[in-house]
C-alpha positions as CSV (number, residue, x, y, z in Angstrom):
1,X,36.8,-4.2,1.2
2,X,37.4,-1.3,3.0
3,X,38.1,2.4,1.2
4,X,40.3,5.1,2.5
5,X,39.6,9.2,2.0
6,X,42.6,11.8,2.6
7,X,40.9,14.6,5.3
8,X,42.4,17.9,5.5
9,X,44.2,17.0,8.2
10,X,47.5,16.5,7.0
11,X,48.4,12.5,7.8
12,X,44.9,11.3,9.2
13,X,42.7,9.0,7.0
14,X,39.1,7.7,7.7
15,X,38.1,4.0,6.6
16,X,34.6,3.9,5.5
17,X,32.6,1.0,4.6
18,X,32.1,1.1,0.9
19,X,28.4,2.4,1.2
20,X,29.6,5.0,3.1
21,X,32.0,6.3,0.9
22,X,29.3,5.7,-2.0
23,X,27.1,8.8,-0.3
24,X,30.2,10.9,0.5
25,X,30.4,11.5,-3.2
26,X,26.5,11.8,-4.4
27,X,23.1,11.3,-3.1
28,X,21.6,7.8,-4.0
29,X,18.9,8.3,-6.9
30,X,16.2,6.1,-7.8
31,X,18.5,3.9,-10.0
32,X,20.8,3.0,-7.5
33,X,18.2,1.8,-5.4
34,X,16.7,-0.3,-7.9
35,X,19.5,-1.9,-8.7
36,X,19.0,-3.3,-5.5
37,X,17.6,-6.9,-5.8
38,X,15.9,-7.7,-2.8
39,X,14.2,-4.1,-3.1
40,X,13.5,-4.3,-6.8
41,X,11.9,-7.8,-6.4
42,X,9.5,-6.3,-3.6
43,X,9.1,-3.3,-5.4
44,X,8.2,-5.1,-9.3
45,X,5.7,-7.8,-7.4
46,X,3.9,-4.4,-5.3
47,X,3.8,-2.3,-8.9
48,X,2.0,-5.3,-10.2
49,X,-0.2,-5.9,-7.1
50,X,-1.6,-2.3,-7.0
51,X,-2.5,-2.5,-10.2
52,X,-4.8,-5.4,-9.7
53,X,-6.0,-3.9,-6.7
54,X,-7.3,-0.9,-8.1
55,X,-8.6,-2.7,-11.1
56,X,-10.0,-4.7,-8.6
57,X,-11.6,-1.9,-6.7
58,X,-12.9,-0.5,-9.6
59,X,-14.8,-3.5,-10.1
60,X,-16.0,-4.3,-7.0
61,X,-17.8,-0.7,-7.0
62,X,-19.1,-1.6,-10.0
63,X,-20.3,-5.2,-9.3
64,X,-22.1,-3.6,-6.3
65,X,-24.0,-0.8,-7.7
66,X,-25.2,-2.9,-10.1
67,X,-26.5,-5.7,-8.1
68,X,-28.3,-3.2,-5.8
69,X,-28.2,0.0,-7.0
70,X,-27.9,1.7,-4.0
71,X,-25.7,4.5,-2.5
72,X,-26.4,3.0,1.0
73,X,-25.1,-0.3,0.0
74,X,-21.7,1.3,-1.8
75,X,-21.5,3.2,1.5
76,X,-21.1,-0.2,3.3
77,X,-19.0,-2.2,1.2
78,X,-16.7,0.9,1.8
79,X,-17.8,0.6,5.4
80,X,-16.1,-2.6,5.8
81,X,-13.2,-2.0,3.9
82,X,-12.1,0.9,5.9
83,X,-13.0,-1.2,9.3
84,X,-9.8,-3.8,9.4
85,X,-7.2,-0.6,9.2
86,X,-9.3,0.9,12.9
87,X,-9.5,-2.6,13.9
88,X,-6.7,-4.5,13.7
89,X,-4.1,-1.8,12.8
90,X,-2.3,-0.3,15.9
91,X,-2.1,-4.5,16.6
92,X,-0.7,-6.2,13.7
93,X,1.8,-3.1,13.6
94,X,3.4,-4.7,17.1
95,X,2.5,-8.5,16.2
96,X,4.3,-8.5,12.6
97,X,7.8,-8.0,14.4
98,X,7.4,-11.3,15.8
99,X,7.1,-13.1,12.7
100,X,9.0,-13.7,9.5
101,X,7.9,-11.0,6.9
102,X,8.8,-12.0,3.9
103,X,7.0,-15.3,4.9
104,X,4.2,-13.6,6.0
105,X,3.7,-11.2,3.0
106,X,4.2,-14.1,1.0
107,X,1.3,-16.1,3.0
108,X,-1.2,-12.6,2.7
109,X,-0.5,-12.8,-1.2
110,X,-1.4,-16.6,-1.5
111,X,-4.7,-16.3,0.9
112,X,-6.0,-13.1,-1.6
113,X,-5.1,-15.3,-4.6
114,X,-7.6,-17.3,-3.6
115,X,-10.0,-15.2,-1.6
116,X,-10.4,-12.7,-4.3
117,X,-11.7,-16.0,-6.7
118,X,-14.6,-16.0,-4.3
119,X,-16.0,-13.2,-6.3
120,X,-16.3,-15.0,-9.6
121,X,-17.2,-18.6,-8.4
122,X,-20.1,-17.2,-6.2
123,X,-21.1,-15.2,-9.2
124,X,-21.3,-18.2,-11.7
125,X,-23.1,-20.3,-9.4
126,X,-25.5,-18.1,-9.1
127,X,-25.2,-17.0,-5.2
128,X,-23.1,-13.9,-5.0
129,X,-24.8,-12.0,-2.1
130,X,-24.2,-8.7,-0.9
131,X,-23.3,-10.2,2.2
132,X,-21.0,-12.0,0.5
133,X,-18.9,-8.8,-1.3
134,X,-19.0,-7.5,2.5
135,X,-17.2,-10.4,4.0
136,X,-14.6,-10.9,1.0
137,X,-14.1,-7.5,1.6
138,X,-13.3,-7.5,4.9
139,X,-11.2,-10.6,4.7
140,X,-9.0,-8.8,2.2
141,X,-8.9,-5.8,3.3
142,X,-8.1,-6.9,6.8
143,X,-5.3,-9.5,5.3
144,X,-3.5,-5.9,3.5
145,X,-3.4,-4.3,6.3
146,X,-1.4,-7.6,7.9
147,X,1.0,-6.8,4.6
148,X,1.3,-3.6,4.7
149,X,2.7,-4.0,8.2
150,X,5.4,-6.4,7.6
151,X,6.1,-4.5,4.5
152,X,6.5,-1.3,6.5
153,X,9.0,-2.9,9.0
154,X,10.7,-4.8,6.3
155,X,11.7,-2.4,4.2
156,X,14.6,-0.9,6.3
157,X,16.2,-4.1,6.3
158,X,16.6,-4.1,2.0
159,X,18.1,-1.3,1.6
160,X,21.3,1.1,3.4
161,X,19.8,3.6,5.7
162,X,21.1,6.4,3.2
163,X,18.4,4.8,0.4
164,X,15.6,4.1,2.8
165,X,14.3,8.1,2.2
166,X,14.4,7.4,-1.6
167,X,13.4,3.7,-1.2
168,X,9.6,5.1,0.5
169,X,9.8,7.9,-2.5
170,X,9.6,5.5,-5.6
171,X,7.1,3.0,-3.6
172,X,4.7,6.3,-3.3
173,X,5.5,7.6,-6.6
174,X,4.7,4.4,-7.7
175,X,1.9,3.7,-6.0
176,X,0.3,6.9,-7.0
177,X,1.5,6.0,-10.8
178,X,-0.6,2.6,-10.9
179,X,-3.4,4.4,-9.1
180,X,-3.5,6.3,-12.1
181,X,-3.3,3.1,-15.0
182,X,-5.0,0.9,-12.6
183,X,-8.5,2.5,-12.4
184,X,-8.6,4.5,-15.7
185,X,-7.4,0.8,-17.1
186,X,-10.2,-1.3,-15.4
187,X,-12.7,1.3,-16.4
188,X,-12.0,-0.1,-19.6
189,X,-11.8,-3.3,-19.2
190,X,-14.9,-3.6,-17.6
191,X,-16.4,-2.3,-20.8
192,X,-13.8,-5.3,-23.2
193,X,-14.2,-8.0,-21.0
194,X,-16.8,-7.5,-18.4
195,X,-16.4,-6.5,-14.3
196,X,-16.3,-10.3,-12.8
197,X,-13.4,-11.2,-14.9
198,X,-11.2,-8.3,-13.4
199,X,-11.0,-10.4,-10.0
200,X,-9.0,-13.2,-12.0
201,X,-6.6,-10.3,-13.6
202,X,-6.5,-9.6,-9.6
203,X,-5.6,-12.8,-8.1
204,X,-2.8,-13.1,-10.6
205,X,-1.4,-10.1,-9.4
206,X,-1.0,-11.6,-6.0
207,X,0.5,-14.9,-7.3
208,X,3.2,-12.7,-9.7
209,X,4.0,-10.3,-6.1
210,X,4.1,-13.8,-4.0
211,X,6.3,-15.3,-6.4
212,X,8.4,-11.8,-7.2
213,X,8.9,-11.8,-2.7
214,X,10.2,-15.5,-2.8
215,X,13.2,-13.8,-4.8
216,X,13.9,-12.1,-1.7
217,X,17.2,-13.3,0.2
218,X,17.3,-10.7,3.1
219,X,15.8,-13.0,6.1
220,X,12.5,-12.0,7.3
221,X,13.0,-12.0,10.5
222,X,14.2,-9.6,13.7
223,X,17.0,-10.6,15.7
224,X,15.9,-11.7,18.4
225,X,12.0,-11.9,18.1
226,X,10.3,-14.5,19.3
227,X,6.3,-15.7,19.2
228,X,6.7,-16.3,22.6
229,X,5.3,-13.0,23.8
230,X,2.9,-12.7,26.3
231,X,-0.1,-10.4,25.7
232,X,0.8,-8.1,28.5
233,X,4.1,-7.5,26.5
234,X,2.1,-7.2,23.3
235,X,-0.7,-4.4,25.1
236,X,2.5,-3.0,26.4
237,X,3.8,-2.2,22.4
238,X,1.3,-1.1,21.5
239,X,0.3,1.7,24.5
240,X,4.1,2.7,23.8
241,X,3.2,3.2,20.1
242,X,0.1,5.1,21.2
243,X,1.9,7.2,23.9
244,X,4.7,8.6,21.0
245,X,1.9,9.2,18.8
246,X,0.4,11.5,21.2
247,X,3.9,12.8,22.2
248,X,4.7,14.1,19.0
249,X,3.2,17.2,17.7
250,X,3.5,16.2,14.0
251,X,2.8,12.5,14.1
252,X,-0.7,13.2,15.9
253,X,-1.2,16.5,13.6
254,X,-0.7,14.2,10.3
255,X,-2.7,11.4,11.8
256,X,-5.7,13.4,12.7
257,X,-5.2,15.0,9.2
258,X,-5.4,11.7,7.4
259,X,-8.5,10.6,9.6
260,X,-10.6,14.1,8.3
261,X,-9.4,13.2,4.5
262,X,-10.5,10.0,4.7
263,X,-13.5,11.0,6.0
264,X,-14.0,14.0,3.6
265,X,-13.1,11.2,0.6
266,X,-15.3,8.2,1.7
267,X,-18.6,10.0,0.0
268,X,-16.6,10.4,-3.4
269,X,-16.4,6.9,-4.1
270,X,-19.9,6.7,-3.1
271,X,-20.6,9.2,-5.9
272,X,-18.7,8.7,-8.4
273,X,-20.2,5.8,-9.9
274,X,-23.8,7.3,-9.8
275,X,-22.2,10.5,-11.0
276,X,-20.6,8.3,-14.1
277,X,-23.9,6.6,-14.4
278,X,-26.8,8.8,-14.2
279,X,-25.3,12.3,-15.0
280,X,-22.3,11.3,-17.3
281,X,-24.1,8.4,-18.6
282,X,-19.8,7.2,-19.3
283,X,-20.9,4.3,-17.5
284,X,-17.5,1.6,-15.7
285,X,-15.0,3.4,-17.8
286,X,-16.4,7.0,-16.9
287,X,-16.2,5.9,-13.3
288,X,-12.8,4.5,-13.8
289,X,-11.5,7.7,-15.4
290,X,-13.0,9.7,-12.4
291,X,-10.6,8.2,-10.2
292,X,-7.7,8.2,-12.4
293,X,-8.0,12.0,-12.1
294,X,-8.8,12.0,-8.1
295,X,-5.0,10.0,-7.9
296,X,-3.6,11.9,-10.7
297,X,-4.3,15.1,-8.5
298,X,-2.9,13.2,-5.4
299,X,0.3,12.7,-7.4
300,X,0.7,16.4,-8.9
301,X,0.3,17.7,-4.7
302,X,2.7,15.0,-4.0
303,X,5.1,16.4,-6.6
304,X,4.3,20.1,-5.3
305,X,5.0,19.6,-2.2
306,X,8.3,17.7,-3.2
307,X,9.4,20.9,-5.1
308,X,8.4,23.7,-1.8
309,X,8.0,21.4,1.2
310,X,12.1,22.2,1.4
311,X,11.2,25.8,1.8
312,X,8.6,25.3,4.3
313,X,8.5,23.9,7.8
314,X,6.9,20.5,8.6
315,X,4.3,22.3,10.5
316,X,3.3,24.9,8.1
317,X,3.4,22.0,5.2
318,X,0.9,20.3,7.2
């Protein structure tokens, strides 16, 4: 049904589609987008997947310093979790277009169900390896960042284009919210139920955000994509994705920007569980309270920078 508004031209009318005529009158807030389905399925199934996650990082930190001990070996487990975004990123960004998402999400969130049980059945049987956490780890974090692309790309399709700025909003604010709960939670936990049994609390997560995407009806898909690309076409992408990168001021300002803090970061979760350990003596839920507070500080910038960035040009807010 299409909806008519009087201009102040005297005798001309404009039709607008009813979404249209929705933002004429107001701004869309966080409500309105959540009443969307598709969105609030995605969105329910990622709040309770980043929770696992960063119970499940929590205890993987854990599990590792206390098989070895050792700052070096923390440093690596971080090592290879931080390899599959350089690796495999700027690729999976192109290739993901040529799939089904919401298949494909739903596919990631089934293979680190049962990955992530890796960590507990090694560890009963007696042969959990630090070779082992270093492979799991890559495996998932390599199958994330295959998520995270589809998700990226399939978000514009759930929602109008006037929600899509909002949309992003409540997935970081929400994101930033369970990285808060998440680790100061599993600190605890750790402490009520022990650091292996996290990783089954984890691979439910990804069964509930598997299940919680099937409830999706927006097709996956792009119109007109098709697996039959040649690798030229794909190399192609992705030097275009490259070039704009390097085109834009901004893009490659907040990219190298991200790279530094990343950097700058890495040695803080190295430390913080010796830092808990030795000096605290607070132990997993001292080390899970340490990064509650590094996200909580994330989110009160992030809410900072919501209330000034307005005032400020991107550059200088950079």
């Amino acid at each position: 049904i299409r909806t008519k508004r009087k201009l102040p031209c005297r005798g001309v009318t404009l039709k607008l589609e009813p979404e249209a005529e929705l933002y004429l009158d107001r701004a869309p807030g966080f409500l309105t987008v959540l009443r969307n389905r598709d969105f609030f399925a995605l969105w329910i199934g990622q709040t309770v997947s980043v929770l696992g996650n960063n119970s499940h990082f929590i205890a993987l930190v854990w599990l590792t310093y206390a098989i070895s001990g050792s700052p070096l070996d923390l440093g690596l487990v971080m090592m290879f979790s931080s390899l599959p975004p350089l690796l495999f990123g700027l690729f999976m960004g192109v290739y993901v277009d040529l799939w089904d998402r919401k298949r494909l999400m739903i596919l990631c969130d089934i293979f680190r169900c049962f990955v992530v049980l890796m960590f507990p059945l090694l560890y009963y049987f007696g042969l959990l390896r630090l070779a082992h956490i270093y492979l799991i780890t890559f495996l998932l974090s390599s199958l994330q960042v295959l998520f995270e692309s589809a998700q990226g790309s399939f978000v514009p399709n759930l929602v109008a284009r006037p929600q899509l700025v909002v949309a992003n909003s409540i997935s970081q604010m929400t994101s930033q919210v369970t990285n808060i709960i998440g680790s100061a939670l599993a600190g605890v936990l750790i402490l009520l139920i022990g650091n292996i049994n996290i990783f089954y609390l984890d691979s439910f997560s990804f069964l509930f955000s598997a299940a919680s995407l099937s409830f999706i009806t927006r097709s996956g898909r792009v119109a007109g994509a098709t697996l039959s690309v040649s690798g030229r076409e794909i190399l192609h992408r992705m030097k275009e994705g490259m070039r704009l990168m390097a085109n834009t001021e901004l893009i490659l300002i907040l990219t190298i920007t991200m790279a530094i803090m990343n950097f700058a970061l890495g040695p803080v979760n190295v430390l913080f569980p010796i830092l808990s350990e030795k000096i605290l003596q607070a132990g997993a839920a001292g080390f899970g309270f340490l990064m509650s507070g590094l996200s909580f500080g994330m989110l009160i910038g992030a809410i900072v920078v919501g209330k000034v960035g307005s005032r400020l040009t991107k550059g200088k807010l950079t």
